[in-house]
mmCIF file of the N, C-alpha and C atoms, coordinates in Angstrom:
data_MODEL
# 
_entry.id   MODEL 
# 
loop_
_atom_site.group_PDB 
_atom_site.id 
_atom_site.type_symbol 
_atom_site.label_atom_id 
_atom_site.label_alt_id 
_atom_site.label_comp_id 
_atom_site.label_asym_id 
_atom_site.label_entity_id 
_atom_site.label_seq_id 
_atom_site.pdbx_PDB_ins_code 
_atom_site.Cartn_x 
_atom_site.Cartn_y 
_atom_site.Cartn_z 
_atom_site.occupancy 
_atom_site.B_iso_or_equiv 
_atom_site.pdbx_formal_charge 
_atom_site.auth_seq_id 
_atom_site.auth_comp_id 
_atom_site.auth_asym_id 
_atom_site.auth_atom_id 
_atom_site.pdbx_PDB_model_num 
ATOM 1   N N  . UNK A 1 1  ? 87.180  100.145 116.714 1.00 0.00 ? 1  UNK A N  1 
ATOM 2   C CA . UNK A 1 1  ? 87.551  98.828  116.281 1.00 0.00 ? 1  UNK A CA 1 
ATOM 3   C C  . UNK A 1 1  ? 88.854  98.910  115.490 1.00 0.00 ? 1  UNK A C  1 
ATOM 4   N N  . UNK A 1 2  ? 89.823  97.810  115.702 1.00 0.00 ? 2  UNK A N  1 
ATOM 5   C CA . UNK A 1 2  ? 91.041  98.132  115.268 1.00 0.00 ? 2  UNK A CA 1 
ATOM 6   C C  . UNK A 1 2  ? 91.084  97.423  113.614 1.00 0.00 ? 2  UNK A C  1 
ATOM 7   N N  . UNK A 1 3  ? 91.410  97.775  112.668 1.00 0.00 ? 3  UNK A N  1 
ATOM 8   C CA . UNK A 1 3  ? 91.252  97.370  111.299 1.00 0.00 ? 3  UNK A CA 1 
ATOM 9   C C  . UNK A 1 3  ? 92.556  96.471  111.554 1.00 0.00 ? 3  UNK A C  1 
ATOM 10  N N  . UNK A 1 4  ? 91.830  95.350  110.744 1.00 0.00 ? 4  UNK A N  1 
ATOM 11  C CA . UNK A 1 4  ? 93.275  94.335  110.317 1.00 0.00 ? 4  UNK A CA 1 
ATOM 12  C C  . UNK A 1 4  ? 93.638  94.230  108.869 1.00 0.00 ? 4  UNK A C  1 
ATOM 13  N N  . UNK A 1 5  ? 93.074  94.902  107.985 1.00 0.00 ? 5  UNK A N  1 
ATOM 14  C CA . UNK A 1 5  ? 93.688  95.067  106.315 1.00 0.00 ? 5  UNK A CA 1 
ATOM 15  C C  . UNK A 1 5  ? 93.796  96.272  106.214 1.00 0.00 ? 5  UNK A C  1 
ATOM 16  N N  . UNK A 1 6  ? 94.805  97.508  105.696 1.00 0.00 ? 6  UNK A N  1 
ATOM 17  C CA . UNK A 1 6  ? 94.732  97.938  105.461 1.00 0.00 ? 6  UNK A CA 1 
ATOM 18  C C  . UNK A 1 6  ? 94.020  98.955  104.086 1.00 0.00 ? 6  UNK A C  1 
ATOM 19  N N  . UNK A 1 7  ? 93.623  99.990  104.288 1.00 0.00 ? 7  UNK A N  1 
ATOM 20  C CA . UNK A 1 7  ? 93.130  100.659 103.040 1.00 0.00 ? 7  UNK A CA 1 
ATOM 21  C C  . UNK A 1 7  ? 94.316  100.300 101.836 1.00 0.00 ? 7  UNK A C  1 
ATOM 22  N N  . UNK A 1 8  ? 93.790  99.961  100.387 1.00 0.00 ? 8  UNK A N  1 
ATOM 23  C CA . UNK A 1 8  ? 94.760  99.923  99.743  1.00 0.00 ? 8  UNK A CA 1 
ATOM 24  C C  . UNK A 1 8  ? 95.315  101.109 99.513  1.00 0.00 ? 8  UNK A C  1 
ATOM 25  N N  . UNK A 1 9  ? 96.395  100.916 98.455  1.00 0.00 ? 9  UNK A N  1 
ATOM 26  C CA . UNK A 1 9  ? 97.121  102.408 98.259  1.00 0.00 ? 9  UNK A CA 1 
ATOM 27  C C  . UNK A 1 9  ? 95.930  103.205 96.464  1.00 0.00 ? 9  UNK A C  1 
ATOM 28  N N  . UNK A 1 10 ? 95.837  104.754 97.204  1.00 0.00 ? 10 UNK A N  1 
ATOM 29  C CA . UNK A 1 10 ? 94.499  105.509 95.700  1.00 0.00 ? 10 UNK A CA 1 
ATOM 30  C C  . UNK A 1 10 ? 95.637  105.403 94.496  1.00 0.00 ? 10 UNK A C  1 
ATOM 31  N N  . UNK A 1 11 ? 95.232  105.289 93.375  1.00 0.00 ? 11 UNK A N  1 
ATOM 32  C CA . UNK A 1 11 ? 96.537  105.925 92.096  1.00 0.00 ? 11 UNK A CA 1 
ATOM 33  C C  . UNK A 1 11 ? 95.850  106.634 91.874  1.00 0.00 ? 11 UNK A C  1 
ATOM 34  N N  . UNK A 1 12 ? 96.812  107.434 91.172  1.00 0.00 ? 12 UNK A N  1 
ATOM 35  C CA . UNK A 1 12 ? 96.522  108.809 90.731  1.00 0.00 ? 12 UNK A CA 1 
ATOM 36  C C  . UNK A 1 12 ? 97.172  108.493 89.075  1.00 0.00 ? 12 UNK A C  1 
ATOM 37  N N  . UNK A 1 13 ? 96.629  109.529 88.500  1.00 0.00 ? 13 UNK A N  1 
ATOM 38  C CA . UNK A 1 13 ? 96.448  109.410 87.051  1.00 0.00 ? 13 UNK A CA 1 
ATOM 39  C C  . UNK A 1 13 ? 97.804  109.629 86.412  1.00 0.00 ? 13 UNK A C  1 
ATOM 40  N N  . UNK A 1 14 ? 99.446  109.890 86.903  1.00 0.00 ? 14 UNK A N  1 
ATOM 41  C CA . UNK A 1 14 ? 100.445 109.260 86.771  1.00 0.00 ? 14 UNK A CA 1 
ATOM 42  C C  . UNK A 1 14 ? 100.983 108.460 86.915  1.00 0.00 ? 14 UNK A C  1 
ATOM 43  N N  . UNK A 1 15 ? 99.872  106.931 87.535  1.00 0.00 ? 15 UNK A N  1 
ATOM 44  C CA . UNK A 1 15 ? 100.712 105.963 87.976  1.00 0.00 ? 15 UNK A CA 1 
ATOM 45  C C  . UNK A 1 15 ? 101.355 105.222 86.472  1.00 0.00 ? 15 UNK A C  1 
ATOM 46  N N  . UNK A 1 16 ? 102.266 104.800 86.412  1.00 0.00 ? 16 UNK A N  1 
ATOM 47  C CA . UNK A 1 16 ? 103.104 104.054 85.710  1.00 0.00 ? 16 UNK A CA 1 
ATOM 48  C C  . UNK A 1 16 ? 102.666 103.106 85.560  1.00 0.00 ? 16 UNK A C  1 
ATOM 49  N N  . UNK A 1 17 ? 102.104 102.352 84.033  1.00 0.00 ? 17 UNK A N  1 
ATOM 50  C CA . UNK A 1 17 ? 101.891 100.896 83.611  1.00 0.00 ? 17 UNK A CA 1 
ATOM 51  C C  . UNK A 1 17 ? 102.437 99.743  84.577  1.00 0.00 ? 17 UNK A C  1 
ATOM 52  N N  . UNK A 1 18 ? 103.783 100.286 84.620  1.00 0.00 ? 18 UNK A N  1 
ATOM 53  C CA . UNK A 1 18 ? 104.941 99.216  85.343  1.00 0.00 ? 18 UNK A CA 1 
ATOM 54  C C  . UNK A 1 18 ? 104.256 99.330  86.907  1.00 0.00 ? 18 UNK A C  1 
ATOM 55  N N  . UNK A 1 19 ? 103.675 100.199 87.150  1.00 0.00 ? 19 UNK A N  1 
ATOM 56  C CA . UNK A 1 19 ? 103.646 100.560 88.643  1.00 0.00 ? 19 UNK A CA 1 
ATOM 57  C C  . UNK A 1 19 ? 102.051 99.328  89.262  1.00 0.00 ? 19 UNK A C  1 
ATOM 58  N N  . UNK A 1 20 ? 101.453 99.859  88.123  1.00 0.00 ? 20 UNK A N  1 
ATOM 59  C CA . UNK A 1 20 ? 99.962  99.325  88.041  1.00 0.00 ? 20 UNK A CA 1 
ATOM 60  C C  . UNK A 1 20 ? 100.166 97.880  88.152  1.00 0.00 ? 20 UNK A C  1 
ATOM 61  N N  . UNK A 1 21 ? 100.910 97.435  87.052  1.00 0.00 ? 21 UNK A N  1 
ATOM 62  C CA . UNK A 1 21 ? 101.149 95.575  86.658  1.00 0.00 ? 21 UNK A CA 1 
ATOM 63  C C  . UNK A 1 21 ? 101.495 94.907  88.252  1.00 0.00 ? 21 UNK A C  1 
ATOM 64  N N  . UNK A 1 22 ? 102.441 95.777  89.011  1.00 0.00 ? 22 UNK A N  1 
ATOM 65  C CA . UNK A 1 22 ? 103.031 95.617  90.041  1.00 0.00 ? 22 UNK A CA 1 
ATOM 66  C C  . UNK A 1 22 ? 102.259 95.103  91.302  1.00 0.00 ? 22 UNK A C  1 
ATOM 67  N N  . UNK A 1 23 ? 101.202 96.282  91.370  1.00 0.00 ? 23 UNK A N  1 
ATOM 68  C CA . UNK A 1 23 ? 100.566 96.284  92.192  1.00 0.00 ? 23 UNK A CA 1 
ATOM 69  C C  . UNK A 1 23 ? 99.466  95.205  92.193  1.00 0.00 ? 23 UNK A C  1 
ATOM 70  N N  . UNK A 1 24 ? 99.028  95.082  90.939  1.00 0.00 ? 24 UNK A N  1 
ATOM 71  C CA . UNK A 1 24 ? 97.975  93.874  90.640  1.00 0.00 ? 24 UNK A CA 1 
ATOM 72  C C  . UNK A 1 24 ? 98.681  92.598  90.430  1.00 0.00 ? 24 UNK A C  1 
ATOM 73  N N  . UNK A 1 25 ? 99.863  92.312  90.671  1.00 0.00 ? 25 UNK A N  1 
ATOM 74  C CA . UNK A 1 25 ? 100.380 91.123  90.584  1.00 0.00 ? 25 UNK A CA 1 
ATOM 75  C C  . UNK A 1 25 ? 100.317 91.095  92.168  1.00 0.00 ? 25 UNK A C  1 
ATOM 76  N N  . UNK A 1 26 ? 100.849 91.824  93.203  1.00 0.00 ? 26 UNK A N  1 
ATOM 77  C CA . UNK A 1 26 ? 100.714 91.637  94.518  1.00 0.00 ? 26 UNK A CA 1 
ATOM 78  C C  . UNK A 1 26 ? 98.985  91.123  94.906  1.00 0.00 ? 26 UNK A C  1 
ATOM 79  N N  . UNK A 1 27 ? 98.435  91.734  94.336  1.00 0.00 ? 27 UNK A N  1 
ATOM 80  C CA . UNK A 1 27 ? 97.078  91.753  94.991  1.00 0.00 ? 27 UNK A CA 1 
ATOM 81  C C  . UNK A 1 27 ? 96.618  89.888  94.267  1.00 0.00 ? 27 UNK A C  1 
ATOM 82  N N  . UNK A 1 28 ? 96.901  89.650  93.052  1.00 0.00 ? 28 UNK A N  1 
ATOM 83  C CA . UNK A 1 28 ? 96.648  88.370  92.714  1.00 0.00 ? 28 UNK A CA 1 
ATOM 84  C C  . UNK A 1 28 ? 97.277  87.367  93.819  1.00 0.00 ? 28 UNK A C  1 
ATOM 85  N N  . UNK A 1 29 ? 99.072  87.362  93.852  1.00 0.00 ? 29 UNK A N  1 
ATOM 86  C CA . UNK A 1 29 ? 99.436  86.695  94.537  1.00 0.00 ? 29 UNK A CA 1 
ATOM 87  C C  . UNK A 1 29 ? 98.319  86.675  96.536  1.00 0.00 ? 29 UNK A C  1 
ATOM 88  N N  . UNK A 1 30 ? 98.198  87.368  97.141  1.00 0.00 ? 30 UNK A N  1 
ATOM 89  C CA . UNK A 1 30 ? 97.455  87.502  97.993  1.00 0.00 ? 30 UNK A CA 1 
ATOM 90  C C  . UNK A 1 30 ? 95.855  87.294  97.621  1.00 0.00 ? 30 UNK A C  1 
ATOM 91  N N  . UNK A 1 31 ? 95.397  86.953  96.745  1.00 0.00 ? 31 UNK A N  1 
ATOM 92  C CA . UNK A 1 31 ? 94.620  85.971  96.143  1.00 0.00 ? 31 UNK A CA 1 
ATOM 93  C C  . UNK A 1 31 ? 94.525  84.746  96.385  1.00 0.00 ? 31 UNK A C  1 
ATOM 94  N N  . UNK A 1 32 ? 95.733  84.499  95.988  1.00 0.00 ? 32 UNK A N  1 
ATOM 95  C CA . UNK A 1 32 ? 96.086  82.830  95.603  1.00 0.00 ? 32 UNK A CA 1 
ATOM 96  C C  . UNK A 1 32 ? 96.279  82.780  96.936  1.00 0.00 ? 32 UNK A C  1 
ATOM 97  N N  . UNK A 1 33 ? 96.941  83.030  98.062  1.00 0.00 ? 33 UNK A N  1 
ATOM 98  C CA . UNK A 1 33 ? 97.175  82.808  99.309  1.00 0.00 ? 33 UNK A CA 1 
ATOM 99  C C  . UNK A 1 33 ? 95.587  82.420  100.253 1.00 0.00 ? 33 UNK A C  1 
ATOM 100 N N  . UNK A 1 34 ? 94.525  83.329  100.274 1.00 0.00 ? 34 UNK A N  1 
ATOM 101 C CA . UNK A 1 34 ? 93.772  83.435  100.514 1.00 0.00 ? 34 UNK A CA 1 
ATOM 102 C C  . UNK A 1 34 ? 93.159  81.873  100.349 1.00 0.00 ? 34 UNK A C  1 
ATOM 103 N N  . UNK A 1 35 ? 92.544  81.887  98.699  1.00 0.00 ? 35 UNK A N  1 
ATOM 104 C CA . UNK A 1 35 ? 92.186  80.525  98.096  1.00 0.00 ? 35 UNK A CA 1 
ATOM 105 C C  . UNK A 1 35 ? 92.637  79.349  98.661  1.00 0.00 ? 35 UNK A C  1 
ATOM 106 N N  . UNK A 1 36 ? 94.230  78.923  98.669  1.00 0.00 ? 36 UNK A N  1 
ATOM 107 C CA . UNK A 1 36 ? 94.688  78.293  99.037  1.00 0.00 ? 36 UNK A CA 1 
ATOM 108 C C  . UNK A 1 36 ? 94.837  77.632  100.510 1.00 0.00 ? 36 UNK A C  1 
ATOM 109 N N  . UNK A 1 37 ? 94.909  78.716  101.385 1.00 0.00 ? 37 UNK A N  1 
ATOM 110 C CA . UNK A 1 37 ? 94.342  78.435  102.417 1.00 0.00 ? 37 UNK A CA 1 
ATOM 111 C C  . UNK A 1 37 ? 92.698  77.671  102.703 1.00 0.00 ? 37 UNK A C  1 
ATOM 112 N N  . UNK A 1 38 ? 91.933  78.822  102.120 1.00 0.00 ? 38 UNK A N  1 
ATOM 113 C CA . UNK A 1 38 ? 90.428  78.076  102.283 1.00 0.00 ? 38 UNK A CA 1 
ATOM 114 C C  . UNK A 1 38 ? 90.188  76.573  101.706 1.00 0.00 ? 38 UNK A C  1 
ATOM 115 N N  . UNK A 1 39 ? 91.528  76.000  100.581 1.00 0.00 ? 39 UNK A N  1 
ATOM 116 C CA . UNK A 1 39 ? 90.754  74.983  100.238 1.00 0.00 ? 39 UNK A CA 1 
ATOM 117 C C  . UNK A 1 39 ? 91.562  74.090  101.770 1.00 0.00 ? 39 UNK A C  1 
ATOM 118 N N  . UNK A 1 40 ? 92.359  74.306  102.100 1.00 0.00 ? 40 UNK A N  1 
ATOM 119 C CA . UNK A 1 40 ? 93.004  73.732  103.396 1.00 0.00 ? 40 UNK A CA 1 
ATOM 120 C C  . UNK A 1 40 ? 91.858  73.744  104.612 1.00 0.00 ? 40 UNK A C  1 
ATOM 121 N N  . UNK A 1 41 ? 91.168  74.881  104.649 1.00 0.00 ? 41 UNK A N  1 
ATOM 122 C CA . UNK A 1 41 ? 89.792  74.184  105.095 1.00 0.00 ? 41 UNK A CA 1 
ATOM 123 C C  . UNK A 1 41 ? 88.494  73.665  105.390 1.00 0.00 ? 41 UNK A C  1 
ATOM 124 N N  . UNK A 1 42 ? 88.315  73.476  104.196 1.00 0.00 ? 42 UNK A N  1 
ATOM 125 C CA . UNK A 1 42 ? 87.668  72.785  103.433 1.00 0.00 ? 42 UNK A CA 1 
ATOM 126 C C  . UNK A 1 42 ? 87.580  71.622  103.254 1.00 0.00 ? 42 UNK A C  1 
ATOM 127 N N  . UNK A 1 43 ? 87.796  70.641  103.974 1.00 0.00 ? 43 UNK A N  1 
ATOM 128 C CA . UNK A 1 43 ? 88.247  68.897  103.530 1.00 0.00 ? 43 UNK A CA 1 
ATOM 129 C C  . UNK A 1 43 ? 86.853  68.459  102.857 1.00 0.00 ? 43 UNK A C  1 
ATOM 130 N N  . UNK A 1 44 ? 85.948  68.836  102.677 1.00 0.00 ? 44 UNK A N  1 
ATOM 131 C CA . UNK A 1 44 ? 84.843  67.869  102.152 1.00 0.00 ? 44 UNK A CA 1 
ATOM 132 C C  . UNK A 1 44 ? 85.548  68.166  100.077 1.00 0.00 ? 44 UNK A C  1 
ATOM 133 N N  . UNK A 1 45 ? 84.968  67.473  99.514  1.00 0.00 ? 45 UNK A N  1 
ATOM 134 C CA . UNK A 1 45 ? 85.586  67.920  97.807  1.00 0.00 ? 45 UNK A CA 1 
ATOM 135 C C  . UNK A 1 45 ? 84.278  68.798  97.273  1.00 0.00 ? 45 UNK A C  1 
ATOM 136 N N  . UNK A 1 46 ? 83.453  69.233  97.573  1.00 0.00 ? 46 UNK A N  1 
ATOM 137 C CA . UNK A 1 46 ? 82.278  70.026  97.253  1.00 0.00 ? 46 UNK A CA 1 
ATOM 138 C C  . UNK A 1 46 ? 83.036  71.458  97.453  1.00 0.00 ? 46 UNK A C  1 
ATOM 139 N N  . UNK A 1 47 ? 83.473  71.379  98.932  1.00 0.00 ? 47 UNK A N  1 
ATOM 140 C CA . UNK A 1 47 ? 83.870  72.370  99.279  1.00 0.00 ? 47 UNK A CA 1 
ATOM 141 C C  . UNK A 1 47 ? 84.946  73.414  98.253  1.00 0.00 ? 47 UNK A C  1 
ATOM 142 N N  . UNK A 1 48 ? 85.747  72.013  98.399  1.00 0.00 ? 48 UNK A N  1 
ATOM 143 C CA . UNK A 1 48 ? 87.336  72.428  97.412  1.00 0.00 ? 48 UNK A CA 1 
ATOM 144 C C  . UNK A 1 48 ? 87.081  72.538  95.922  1.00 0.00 ? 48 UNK A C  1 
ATOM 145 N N  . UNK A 1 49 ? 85.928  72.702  95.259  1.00 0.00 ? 49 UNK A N  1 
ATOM 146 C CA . UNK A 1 49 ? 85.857  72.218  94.056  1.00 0.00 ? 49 UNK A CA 1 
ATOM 147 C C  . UNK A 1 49 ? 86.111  73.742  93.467  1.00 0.00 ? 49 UNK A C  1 
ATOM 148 N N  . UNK A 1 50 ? 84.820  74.904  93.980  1.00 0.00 ? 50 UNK A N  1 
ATOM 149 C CA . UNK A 1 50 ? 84.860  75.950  93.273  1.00 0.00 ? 50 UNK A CA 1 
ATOM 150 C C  . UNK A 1 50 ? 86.142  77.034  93.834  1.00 0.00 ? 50 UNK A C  1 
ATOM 151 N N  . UNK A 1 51 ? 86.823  76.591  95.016  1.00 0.00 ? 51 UNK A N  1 
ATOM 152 C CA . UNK A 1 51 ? 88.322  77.184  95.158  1.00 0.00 ? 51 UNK A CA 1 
ATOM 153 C C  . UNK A 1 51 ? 89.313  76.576  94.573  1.00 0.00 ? 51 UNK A C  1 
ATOM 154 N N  . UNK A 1 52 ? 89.046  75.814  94.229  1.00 0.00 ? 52 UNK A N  1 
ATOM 155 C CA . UNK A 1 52 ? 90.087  75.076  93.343  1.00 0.00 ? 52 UNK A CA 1 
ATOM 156 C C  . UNK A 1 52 ? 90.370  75.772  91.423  1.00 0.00 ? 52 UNK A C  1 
ATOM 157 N N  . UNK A 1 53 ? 89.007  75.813  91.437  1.00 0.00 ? 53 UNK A N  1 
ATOM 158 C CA . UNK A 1 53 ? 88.629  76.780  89.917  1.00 0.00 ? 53 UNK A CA 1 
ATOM 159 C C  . UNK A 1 53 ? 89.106  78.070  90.468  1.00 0.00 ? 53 UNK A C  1 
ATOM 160 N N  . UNK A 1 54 ? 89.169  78.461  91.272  1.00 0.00 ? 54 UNK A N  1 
ATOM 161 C CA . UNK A 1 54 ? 89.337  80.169  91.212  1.00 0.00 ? 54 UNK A CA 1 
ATOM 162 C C  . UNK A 1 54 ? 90.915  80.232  91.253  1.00 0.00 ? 54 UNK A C  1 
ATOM 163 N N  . UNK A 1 55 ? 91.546  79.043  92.114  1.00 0.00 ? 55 UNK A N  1 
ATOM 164 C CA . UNK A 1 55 ? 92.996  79.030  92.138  1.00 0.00 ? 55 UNK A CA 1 
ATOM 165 C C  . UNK A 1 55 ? 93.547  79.209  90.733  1.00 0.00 ? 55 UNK A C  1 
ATOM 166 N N  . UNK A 1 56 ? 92.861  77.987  89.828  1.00 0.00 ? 56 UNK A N  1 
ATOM 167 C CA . UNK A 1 56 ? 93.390  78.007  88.709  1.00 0.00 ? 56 UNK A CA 1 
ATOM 168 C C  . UNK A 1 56 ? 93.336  79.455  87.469  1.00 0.00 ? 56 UNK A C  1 
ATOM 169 N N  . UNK A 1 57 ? 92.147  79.884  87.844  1.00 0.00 ? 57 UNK A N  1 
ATOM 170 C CA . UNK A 1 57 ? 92.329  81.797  87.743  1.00 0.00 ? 57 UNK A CA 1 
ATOM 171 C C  . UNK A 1 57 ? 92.877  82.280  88.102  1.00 0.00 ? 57 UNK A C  1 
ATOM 172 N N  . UNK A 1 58 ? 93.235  82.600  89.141  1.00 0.00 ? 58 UNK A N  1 
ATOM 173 C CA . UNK A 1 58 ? 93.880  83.428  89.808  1.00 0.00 ? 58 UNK A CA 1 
ATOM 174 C C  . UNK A 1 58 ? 95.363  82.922  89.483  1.00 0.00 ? 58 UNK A C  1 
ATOM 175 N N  . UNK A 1 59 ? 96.058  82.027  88.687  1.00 0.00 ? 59 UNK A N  1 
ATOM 176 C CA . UNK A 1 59 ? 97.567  81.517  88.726  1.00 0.00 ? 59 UNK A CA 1 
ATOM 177 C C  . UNK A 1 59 ? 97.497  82.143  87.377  1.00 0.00 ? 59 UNK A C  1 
ATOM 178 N N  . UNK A 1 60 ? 96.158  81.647  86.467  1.00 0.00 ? 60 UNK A N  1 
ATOM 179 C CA . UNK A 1 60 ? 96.437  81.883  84.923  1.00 0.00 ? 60 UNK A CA 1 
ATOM 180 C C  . UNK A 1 60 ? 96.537  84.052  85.003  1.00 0.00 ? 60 UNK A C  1 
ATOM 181 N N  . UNK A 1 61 ? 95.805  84.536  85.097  1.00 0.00 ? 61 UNK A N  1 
ATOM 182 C CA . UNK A 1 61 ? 96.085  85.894  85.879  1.00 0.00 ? 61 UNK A CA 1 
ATOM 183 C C  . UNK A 1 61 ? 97.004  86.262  86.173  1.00 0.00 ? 61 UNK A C  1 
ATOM 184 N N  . UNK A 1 62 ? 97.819  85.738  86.697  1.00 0.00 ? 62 UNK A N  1 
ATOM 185 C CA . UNK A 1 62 ? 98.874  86.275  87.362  1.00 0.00 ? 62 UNK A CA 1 
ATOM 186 C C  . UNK A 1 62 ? 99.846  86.323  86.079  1.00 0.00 ? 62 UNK A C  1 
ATOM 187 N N  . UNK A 1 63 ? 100.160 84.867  85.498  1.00 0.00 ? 63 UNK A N  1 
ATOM 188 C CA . UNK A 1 63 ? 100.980 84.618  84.474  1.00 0.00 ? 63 UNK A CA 1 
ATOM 189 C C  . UNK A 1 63 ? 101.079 85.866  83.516  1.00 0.00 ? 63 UNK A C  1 
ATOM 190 N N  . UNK A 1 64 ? 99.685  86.127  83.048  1.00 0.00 ? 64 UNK A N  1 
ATOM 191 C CA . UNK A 1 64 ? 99.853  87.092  82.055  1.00 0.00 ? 64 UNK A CA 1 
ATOM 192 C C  . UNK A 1 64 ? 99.962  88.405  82.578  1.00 0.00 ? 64 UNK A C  1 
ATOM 193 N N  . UNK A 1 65 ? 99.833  89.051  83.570  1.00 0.00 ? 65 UNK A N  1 
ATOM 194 C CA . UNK A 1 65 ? 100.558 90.021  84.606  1.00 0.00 ? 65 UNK A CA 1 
ATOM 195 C C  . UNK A 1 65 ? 101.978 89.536  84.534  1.00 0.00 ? 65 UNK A C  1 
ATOM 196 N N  . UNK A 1 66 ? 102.357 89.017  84.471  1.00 0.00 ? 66 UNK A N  1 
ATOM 197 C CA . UNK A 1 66 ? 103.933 88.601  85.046  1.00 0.00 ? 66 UNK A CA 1 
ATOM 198 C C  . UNK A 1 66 ? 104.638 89.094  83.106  1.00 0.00 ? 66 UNK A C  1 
ATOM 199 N N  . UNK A 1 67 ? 103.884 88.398  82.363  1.00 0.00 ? 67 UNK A N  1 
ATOM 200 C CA . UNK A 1 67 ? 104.281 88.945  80.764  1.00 0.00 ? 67 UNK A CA 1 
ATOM 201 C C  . UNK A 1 67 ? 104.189 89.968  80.463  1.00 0.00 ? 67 UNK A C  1 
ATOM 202 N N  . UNK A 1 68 ? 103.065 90.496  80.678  1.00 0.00 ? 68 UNK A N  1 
ATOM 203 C CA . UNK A 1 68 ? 102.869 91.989  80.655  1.00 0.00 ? 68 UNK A CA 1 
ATOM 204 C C  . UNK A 1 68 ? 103.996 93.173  80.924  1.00 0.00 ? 68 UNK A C  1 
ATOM 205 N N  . UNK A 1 69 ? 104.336 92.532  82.465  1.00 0.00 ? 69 UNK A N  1 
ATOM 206 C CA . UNK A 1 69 ? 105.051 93.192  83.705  1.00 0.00 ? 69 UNK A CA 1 
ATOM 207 C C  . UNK A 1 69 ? 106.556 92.485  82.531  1.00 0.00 ? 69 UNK A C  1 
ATOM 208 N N  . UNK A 1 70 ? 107.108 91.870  82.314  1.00 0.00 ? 70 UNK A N  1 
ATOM 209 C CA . UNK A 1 70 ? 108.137 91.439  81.375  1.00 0.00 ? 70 UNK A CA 1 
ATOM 210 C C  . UNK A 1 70 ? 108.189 92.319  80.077  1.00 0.00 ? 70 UNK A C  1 
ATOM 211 N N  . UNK A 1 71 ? 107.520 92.474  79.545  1.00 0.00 ? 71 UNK A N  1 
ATOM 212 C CA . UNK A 1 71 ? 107.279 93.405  78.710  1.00 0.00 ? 71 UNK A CA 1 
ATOM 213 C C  . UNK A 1 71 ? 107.352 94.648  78.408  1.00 0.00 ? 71 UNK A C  1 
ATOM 214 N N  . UNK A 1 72 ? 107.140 95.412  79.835  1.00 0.00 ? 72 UNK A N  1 
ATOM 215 C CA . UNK A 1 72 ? 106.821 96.534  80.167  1.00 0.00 ? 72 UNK A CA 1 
ATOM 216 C C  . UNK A 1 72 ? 108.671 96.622  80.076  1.00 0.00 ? 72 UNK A C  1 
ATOM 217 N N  . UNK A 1 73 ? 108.982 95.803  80.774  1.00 0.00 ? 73 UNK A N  1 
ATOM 218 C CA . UNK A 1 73 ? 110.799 96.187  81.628  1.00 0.00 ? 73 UNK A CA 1 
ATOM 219 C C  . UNK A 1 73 ? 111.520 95.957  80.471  1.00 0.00 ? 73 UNK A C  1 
ATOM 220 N N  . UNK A 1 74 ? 111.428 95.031  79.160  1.00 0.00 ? 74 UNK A N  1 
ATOM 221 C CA . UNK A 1 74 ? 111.849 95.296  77.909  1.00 0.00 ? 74 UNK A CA 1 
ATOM 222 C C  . UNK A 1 74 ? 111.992 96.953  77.257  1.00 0.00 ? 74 UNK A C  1 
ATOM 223 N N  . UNK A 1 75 ? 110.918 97.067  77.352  1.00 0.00 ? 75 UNK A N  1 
ATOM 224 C CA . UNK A 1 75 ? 110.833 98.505  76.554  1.00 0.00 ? 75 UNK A CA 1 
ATOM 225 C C  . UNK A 1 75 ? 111.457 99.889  77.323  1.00 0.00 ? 75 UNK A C  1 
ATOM 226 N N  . UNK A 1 76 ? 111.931 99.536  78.130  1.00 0.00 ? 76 UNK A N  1 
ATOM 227 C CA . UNK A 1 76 ? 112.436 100.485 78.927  1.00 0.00 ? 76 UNK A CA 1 
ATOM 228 C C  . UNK A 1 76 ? 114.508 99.893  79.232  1.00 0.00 ? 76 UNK A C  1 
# 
């Protein structure tokens, strides 16, 4: 059977703060993609209600990844 997601990438115990923030900001954004789509199909509002809450996680998440990740590139 042919896989359509790939395995993610393992870290290893030198990965870089900066490297980490990076990677979990990708994986949020492809989150939000996901979500976003499903509430697209979804038309009933039952449906859209609890993807709609996770969107709004998944944006607030990201934000503070994105500060973090700002932060990180300060100190360096």
């Amino acid at each position: 059977m042919l896989k359509i997601v790939p395995d993610p990438p393992l870290y290893s115990s030198d990965s870089s703060l900066e490297d980490i923030l990076i990677q979990t900001s990708e994986y949020l954004l492809c989150a939000l993609t996901v979500a976003q789509q499903t509430v697209l199909l979804h038309t009933l509002p039952a449906g859209q209600f609890m993807t709609l809450a996770a969107i709004h996680e998944i944006e607030n998440a990201r934000s503070l990844v994105e500060v973090a990740l700002s932060r990180v590139n300060l100190r360096h």
